[in-house]
N, C-alpha and C positions, 0 to 999 in steps of 0.2 A: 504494500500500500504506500502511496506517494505522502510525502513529510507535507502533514496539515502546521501551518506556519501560525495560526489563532483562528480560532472559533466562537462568535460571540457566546457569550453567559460559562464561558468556559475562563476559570480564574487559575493562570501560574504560577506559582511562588519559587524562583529558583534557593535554593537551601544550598546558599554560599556563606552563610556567615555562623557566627559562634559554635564551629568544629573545633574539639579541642583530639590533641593523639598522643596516642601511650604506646610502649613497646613494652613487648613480655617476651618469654620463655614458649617455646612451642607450646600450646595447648596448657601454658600455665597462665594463673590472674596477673591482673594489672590493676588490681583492688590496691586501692593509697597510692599507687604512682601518679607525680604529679603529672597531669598533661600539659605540652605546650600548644599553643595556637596553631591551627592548620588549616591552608585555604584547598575550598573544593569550588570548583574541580581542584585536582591537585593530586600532589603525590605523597607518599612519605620523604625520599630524599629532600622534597622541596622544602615542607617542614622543617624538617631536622635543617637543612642549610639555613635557612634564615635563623635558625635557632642558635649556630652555630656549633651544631653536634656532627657535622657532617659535611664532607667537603669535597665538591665535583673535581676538582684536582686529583685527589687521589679517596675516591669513592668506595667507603666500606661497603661491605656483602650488607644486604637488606635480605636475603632470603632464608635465612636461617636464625628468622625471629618472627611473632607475630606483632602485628601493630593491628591497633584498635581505633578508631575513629568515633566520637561521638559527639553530640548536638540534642538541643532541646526544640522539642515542635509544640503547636499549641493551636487549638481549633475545639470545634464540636461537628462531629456528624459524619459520616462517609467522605473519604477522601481517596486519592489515586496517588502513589509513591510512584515516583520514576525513576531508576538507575540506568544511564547512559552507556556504564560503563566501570567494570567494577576487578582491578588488575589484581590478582587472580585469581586466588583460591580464595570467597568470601562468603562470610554468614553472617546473615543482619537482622537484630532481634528488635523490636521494640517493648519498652517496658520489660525486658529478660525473656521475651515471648519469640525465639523464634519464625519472623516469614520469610524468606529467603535464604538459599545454598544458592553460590554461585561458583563452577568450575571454567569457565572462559571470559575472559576480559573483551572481549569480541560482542558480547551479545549485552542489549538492555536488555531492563525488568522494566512490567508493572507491577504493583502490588495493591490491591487493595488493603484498604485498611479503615477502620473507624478513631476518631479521637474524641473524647472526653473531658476534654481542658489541655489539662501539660503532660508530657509523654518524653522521654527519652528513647533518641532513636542511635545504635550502634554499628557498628560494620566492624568486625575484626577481618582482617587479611591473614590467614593462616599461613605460615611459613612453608616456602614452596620447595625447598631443597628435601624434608621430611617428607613431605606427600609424593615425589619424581622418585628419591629407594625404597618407597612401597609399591612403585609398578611395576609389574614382572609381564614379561614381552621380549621373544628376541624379534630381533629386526634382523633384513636379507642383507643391511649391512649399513656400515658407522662411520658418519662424516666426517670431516676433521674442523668444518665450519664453525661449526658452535657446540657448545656440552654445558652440561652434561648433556650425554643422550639421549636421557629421558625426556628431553621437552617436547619429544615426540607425540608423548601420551597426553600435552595439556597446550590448551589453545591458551597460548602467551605470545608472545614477543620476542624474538630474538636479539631487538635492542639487548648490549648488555651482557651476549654470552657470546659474545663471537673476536676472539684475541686476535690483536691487528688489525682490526676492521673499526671497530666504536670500544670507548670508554665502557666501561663494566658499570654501568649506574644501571639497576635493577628498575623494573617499575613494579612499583605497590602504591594502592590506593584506589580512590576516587578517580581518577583521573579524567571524568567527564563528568557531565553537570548531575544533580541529584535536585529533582524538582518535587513540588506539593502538587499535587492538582486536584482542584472544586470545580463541580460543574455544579451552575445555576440554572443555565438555558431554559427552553421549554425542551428539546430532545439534544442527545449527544450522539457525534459523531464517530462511528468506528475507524471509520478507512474511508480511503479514498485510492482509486484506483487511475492514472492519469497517465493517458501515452499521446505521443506527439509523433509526427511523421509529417516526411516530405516528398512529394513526386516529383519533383521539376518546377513543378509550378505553382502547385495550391500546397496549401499547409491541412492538413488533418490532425483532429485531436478527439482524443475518446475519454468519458470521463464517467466513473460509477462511483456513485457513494454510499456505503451501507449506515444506517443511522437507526438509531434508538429511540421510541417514544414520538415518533414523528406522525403527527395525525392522518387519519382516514382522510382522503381525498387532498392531500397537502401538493403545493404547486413549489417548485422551486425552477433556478434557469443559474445558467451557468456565461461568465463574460469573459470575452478574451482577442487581445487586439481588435478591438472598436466592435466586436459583434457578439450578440446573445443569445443564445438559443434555450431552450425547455428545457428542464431538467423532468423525464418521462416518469412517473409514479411506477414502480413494478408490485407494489404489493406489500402486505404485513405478516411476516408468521413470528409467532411467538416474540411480538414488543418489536421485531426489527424489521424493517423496510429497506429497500433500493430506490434509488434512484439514476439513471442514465441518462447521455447527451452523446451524441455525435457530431462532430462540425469539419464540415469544410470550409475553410479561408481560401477564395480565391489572389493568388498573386501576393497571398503573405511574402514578409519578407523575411528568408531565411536567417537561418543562423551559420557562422563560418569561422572557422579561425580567424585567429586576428592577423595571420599572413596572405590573405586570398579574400579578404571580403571583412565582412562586419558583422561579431558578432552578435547580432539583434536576439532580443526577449520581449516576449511580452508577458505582462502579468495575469492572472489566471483567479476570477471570483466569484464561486459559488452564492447563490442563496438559497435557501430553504424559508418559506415563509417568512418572520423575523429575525435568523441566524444567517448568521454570514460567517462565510470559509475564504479563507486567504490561502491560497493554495500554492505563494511564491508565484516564479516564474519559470514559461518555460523557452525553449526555441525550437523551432522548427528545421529539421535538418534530414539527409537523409545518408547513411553507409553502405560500405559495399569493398569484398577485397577482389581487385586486378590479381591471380594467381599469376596472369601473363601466357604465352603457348607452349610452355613446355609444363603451367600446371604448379611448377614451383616457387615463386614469386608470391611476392606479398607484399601488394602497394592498397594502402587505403584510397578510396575515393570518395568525398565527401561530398555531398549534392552533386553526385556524375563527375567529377571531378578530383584528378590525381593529387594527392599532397603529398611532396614531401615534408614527412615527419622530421623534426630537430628537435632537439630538448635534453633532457637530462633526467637520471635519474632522483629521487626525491629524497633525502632525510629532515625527518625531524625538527623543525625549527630549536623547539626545546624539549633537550633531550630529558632535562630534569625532569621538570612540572608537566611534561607531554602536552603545554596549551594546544588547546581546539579552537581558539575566537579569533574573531577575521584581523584583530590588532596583532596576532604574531605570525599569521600566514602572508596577508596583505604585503608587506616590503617586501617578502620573498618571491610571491608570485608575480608581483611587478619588476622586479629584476630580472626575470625569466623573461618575461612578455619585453623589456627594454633590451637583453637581447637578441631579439628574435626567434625564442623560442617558442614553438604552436604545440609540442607535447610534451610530457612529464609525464614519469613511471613512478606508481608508488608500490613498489616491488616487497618479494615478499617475504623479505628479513625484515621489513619496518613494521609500521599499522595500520590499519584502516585511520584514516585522517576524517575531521569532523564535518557539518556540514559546510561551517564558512569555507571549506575548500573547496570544495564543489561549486558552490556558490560564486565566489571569485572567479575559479575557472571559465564558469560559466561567462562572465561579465566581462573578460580577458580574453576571452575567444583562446584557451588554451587546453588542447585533448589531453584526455587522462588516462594513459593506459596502467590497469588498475589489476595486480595478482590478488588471487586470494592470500593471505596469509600462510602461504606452507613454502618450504625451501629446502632443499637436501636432505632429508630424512624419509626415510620409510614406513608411514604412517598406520597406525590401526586402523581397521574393517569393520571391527564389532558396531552392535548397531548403535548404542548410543553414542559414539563417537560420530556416525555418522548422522545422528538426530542431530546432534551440536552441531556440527558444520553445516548442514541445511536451513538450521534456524539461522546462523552468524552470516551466509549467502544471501538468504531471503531478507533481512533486514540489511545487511549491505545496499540491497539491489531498492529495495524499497523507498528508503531516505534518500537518495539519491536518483529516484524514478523519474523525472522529471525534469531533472538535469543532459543539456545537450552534448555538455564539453566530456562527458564518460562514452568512451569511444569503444572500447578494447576491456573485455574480461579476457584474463588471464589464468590459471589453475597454481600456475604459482612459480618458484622460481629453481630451477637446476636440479630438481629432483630426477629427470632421468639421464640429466646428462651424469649426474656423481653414480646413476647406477650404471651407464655405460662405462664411463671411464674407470671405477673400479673393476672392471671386467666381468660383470656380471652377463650370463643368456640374455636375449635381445626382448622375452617375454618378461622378463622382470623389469625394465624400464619402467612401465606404465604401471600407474594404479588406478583400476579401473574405475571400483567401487567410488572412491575417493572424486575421481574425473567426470563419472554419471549423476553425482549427486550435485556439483557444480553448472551442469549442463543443463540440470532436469529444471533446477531453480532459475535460470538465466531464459531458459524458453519461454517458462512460464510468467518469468517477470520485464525484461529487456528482451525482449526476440530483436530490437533494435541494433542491439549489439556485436561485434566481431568479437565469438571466441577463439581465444589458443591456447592448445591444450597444455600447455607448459613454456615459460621460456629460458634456455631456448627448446626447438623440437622444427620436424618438418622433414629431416634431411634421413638419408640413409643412417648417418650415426646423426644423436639430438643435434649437437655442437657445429655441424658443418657448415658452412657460411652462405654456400650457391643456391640455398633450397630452405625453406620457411623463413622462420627467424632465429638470431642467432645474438650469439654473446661474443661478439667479433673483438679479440685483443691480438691479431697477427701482427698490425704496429698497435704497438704497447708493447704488453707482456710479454709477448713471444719473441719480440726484437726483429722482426721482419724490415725489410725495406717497404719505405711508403709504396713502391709497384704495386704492392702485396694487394693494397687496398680496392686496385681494378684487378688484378690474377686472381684472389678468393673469390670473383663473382658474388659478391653480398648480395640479399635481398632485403634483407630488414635487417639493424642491429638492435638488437632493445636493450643492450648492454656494449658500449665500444670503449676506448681511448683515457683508458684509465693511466693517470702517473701521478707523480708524485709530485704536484704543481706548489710551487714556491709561493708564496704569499706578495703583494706590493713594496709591504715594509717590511725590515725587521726592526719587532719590537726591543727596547730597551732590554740590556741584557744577557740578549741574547748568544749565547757560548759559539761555538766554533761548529760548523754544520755538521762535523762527523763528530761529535758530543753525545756522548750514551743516551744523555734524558733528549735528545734531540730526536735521534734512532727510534727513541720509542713510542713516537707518536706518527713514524711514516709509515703507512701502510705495510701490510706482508699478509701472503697469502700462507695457512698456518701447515709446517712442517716443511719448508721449502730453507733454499739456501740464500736466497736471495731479495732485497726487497723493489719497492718502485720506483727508490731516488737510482737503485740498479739502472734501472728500464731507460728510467730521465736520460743519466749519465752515457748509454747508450747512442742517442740521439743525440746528446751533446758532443760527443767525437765525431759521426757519422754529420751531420748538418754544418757542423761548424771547424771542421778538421782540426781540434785539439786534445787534448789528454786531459780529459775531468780529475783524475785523482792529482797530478801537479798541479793543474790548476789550482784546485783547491786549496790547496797549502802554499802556491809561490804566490797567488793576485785572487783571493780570497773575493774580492770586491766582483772581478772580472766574472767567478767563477758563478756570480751571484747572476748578473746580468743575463750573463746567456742563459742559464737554467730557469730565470724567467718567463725567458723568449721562447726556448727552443720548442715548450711543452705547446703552446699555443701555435708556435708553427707549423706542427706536425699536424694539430688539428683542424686546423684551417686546410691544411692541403687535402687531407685526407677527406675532408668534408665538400671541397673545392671536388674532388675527384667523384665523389658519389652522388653532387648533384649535375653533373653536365651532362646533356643530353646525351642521349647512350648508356647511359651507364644503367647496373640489373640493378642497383640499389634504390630502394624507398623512403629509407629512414636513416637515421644514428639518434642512439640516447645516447649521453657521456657518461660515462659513471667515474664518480658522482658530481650531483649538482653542488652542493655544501660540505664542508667540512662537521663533522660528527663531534668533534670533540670542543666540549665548552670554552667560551670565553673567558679570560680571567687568569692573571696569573703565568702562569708558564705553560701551564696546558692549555692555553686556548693561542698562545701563541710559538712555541717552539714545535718544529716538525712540519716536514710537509704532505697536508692529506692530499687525497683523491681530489677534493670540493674544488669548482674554480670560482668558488666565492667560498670565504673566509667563512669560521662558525661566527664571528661577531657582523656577519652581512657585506663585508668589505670586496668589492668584485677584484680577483686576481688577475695578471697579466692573461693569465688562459681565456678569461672571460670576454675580454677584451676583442680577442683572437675568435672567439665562437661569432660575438657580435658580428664579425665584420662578413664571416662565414656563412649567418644563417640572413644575411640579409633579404628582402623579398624581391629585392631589384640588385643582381649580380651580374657584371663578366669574370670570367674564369681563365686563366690561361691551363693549359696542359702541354704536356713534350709529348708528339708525338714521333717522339724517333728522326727518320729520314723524312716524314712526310711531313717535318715541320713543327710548329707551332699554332695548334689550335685554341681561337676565342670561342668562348660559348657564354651567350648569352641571355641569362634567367628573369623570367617574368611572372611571380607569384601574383602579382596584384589583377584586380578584377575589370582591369581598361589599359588598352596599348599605351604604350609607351615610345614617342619619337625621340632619337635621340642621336648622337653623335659619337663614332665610337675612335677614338685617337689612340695610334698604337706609335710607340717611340723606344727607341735601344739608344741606350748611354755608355759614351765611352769613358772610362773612369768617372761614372757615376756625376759626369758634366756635360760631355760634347752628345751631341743626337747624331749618330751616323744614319739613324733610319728614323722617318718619319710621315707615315702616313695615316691619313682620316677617311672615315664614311659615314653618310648620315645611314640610320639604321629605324628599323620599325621592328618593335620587339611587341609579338601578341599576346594579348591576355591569356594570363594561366597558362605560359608557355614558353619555350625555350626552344632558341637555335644555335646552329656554329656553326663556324666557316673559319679556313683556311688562314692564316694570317698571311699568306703569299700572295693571297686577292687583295690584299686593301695596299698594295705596292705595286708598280709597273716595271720593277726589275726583282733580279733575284737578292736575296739577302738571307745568310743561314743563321735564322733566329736561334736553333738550338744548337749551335754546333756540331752538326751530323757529319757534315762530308770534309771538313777540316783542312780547308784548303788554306795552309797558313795560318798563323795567329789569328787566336778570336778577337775581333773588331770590338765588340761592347759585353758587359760586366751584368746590364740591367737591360731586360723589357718591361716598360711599361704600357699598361692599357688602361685609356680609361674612356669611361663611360660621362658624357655631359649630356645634360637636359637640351632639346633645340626649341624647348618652347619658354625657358627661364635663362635665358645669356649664359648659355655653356655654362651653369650649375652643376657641379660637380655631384653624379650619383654615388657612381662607386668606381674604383679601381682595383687591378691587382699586376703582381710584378712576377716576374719570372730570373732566375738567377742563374745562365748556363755552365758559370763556374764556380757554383754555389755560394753561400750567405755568409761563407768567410770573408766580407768585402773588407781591406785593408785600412786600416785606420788613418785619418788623413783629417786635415783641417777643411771641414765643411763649408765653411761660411755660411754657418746658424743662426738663425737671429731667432730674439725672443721676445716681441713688445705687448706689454700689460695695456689690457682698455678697460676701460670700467669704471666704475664708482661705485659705493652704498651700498656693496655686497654684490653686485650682479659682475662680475670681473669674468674676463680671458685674456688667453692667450694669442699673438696672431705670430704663426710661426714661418718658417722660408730659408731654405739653404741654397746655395751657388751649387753643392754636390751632393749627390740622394744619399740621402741621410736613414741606418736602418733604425729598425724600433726604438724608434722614437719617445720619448717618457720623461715627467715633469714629476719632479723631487720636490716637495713641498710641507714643511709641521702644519702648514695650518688649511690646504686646501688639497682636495686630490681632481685630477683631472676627467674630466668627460670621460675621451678616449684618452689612450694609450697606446705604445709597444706598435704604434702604426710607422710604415714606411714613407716616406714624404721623397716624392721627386723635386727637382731643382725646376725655379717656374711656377710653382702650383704654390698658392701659401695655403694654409689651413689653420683657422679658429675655432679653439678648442675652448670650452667652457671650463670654469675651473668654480667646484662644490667645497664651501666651507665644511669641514671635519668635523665629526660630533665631538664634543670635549670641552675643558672650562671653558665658560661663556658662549659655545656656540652647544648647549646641550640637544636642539632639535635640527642642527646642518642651517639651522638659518634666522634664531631670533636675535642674535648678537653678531651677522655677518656683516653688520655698516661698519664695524669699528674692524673690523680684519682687514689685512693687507698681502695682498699676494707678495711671496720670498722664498722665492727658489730656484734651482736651477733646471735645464731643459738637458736631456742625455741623450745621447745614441751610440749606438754598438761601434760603430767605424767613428765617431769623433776622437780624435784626441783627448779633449777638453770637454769638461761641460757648460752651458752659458747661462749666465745668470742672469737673472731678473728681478725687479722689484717693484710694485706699484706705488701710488702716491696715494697716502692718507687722505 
């Protein structure tokens, strides 16, 4: 049933305040222990941190205790208890009475109840480490992902048990809201059942509401996008009625990612005689997977129309307190949508995420491709194992019924590939039982949706990159050359391009990068020899022709720079590669989008995660690198060998695009030995290429294939200008034929500050192409970054006040700030400083 958002004569009380929490002894009292203050939602660690019993830095075990929660409530009369969400082994008494076991942190409660005046109400969290060595279970075989083992047998979280990957912070608690609910109405509403669909053209919406106490002969109607139709009476048996509506909207206007169009909603509001239903909103849109002709492929198409997928994987804003309101998701999903990501994976080591994420999604025009909750293990079959999962599926699917931007069910995350790769028969892969009970709930609730049965899966073995989807790290982990990324034939990655991405700054402090407490916060896959600043380091010899481990210890500074760079390089090429036309690929998620481990201290700033945004929201040089990547209006350069240098160029947006395409080779990164233009029509939701030997009337060896002689130029540039806004610079991209080790030399940089009363840039310009490019600033960090800038071209770069003393929101104390910094690049000598005027 789709999430009823308020119903008149229906009274809420969220029960966030005067929760006090105790900790006990497994299955011993917490009689006279003092409590401290605890906010719900909420968690225990969060608790105990503000209390300061407990510290996210170095995070004591929570599972080998109970903690108890309690609150006083106060009424007369029949009332509805709501648990959102209840982490994970919990039993809630009131007045010492017993109404609620809870074994999944996955599933609400209702609970009826009556109150009598004042009542206390309890939640103990039984200690989860005692209850995982009372299950007895062999499993066909044992991860090395996360442990204990056992968490096979209980719907939790993996947050927290998975070494080298997240902080060890346990969740226990409330962690979602815990509400009162009085109904006054004249009838109450049960459900509501709400689907939306799109053909091309007209919008469809079907809408049932089963409701209580609703009188003999009651009329209600249902509004949505400027139209209203009947809400049809079906009848009363035993106190409860139906009601239904059908609607077509001619020429509605759909809903779209926010790369290919707009994503439009409209709001959606029942009545029933004098009750009214808010039923959110929803959009109209329609799916569909392109398998392609050989059957293998897997490209979504959204309203008849191919997307390529970008985005990232998803963790946790806060890993503590696990918040669910739109104030701790909101800056993140805007930073995703800033850029230019259209989907996000909330994969199945994290959690179900609340509805403000959906919601946002929805409003951001950003797809969600969404696992169930399971990952690597070999799951039980018994049936109430498999009642839990059907209920935790069906309320997944239901709160979020309604919602457009949920694109993609998933079954969950690498479970058949840990059973192939442990070399298990081809029949143990799957879990049937587990996969049917998934599928049966998704038909009957989303038929809108594209399932997969696992990711990855699809291929001869799960893992293989040419056939389904896949968890593509041949560049990455596996240390492949970037070719890899067009030889593997990808189809979909829903996991790619993981390393060990360096942060903007380093913080105050901070020791020497091959520092033990430094190590211990860079990622590693567990039982291996190796970790991901490995992988980095890899790329950083290979891209840049030096020796990371000297480096590191003779020019420490140098060794910083480029490992900034290199990570973002790779993935812009490799992203550059899988979207130009041709290519089998449809997607890349990065893994990951955030860094997992808290802010604060030394652990939120030594070591380099996955995240190409920092755990305190701070976007990394990689970020930088994605943006430029996932933009919706792109040219591309590629080698193609002897046949040259091909441009291709990308048009997500939903109206052509005239334009001007300038392609130029620099010799020592100053002289143009080649320079030629063409005006260009790029079509909506579409993408071309051509030759780079067309847009010249002589021959000129862009890549250096036939070598006839020394190479003439160092740098190709292409870029792309507006012909309908004075050669406005769209986008550009640069090609290196004797790679990005360009020689360090006096640019002729400049750097002049504009601005006043906080609204300050940069406007930048060198005599010789200058590479990534990046602005060193205490008090401001800039727009972009880590970009390339040809000689000729200036580029103005916005520069965002820092959150910190006096500027605590990035902008109430940004009149009295002054830009003071200096402007860097890879190949300068020197770097140039600037300053602005008070």
């Amino acid at each position: 049933m789709a999430r009823i958002r308020a119903v008149t004569g229906q009274r809420r009380t969220l029960l966030d305040q005067g929760w006090t929490l105790t900790v006990a002894t497994p299955g011993g009292s917490d009689n006279g222990a003092e409590g401290i203050p605890a906010p719900v939602p909420g968690t225990a660690a969060q608790a105990l941190q503000a209390a300061g019993l407990w510290s996210a830095e170095e995070p004591a075990p929570l599972h080998d205790r109970d903690v108890v929660y309690r609150t006083r409530l106060t009424g007369h009369g029949p009332r509805i208890l709501r648990f959102h969400g209840l982490a994970t082994i919990a039993e809630v008494r009131l007045d010492g009475e017993r109404i609620l076991t809870s074994d999944s942190m996955y599933l609400a409660h209702e609970v009826p109840v009556t109150l009598n005046g004042e009542a206390e109400l309890s939640i103990r969290f039984h200690a989860l480490h005692p209850v995982l060595a009372a299950k007895k279970g062999r499993a066909r075989w044992r991860p090395k992902l996360a442990e204990p083992a056992g968490l096979r047998f209980v719907r939790t979280t993996l947050l927290g048990h998975m070494p080298g990957w997240c902080p060890p912070i346990h969740a226990v608690g409330p962690f979602r809201p815990v509400e009162l609910v009085e109904e006054t109405g004249p009838c109450r509403v049960l459900g509501a059942d709400l689907r939306s669909g799109y053909d091309g053209r007209d919008g469809h919406l079907s809408l049932r509401l089963t409701v209580e106490g609703a009188a003999a002969g009651a009329t209600g109607s249902v509004e949505v996008a400027g139209r209203t139709a009947p809400l049809v009476f079906d009848g009363v048996g035993n106190g409860v009625g139906g009601f239904h509506a059908d609607l077509t909207l001619p020429g509605v206007e759909p809903w779209w990612p926010h790369t290919h169009g707009e994503p439009v909603l409209h709001g959606v509001t029942a009545r029933i005689g004098s009750v009214e239903i808010d039923l959110g909103r929803v959009g109209f849109r329609s799916l569909d997977v392109d398998r392609g002709p050989d059957g293998n492929g897997f490209a979504l198409l959204v309203n008849g129309v191919r997307v390529f997928c970008r985005g990232g994987c998803w963790v946790p804003v806060d890993l503590v307190g696990l918040s669910s309101d739109r104030a701790a998701y909101e800056p993140e999903l805007r930073r995703m949508r800033e850029a230019g990501a259209n989907m996000v994976r909330v994969g199945g080591t994290m959690l179900y995420e609340g509805d403000a994420f959906f919601e946002l999604c929805d409003e951001l025009g950003i797809l969600v491709w969404q696992d169930a909750m399971f990952a690597n293990f070999d799951y039980p079959t018994d049936p109430a194992f498999l009642d839990s999962v059907r209920e935790e599926i069906a309320q997944l699917l239901d709160r979020s019924q309604a919602s457009p931007s949920l694109a993609v069910l998933c079954g969950g995350s690498e479970m058949e590939q840990q059973a192939a790769m442990l070399g298990l028969p081809r029949a143990s892969w799957s879990q049937p039982a587990l996969t049917a009970v998934i599928v049966e709930e998704a038909a009957a609730r989303r038929p809108d949706l594209i399932r997969v049965a696992n990711s990855p899966s699809g291929g001869a073995l799960p893992f293989i990159a040419n056939a389904g989807v896949t968890h593509y790290y041949g560049v990455g982990a596996y240390m492949k050359p970037l070719e890899d990324a067009r030889r593997a034939g990808v189809r979909f990655a829903s996991e790619c391009l993981a390393f060990a991405n360096l942060p903007e700054d380093d913080p105050l402090g901070v020791p020497a990068l091959h520092h033990p407490r430094w190590k211990e916060r860079v990622p590693r896959d567990p039982g291996v020899s190796w970790d991901f600043e490995d992988v980095r380091e890899h790329y950083l010899e290979t891209l840049y022709a030096v020796d990371p481990r000297r480096l590191r210890y003779e020019d420490p500074d140098r060794y910083r720079r480029l490992s900034r760079a290199v990570t973002g390089e790779v993935m812009q090429a490799v992203f550059d590669e899988w979207r130009r036309p041709g290519s089998t690929c449809a997607g890349g998620l990065v893994w990951q989008w955030r860094d997992p481990w808290p802010s604060g201290g030394w652990g939120g700033g030594w070591g380099a995660g996955w995240g190409v945004v920092a755990a305190d929201g701070t976007p990394k040089p990689a970020w930088h690198a994605l943006k430029r990547a996932f933009r919706p209006l792109r040219v591309i350069l590629t080698d193609e060998g002897v046949n040259g240098l091909a441009v291709h160029l990308v048009n997500d947006a939903a109206q052509p695009v005239e334009a001007l395409l300038r392609l130029t080779a620099w010799r020592d990164g100053a002289v143009p030995v080649l320079k030629a233009e063409r005006p260009v029509t790029l079509p909506a939701r579409d993408a071309i290429s051509l030759p780079a030997a067309e847009l010249s009337d002589r021959f000129f060896d862009t890549t250096y294939s036939y070598r006839f002689g020394p190479i003439p130029h160092d740098v190709v540039t292409a870029q792309l200008l507006s012909a309908e806004r004075e050669a406005e610079p769209i986008d550009e991209s640069h090609y290196f034929p004797k790679g990005r080790s360009l020689p360090r030399s006096d640019l002729g940089l400049t750097a002049v500050v504009e601005g006043q009363e906080g609204d300050w840039a940069l406007r930048l310009a060198t005599a010789r192409f200058a590479c990534s490019v990046h602005v060193e600033d205490e008090r401001f960090q800039a727009e972009d970054a880590w970009f390339h800038l040809p000689p000729g071209l200036e580029r103005v770069v916005r520069l965002r006040p820092r959150a910190g003393p006096g500027v605590t929101d990035g902008t109430a104390s940004a009149g009295r700030l002054v830009p003071n910094g200096e402007v860097h690049a890879l190949n300068a000598l020197a770097p140039v400083r600037y300053r602005g005027n008070a």
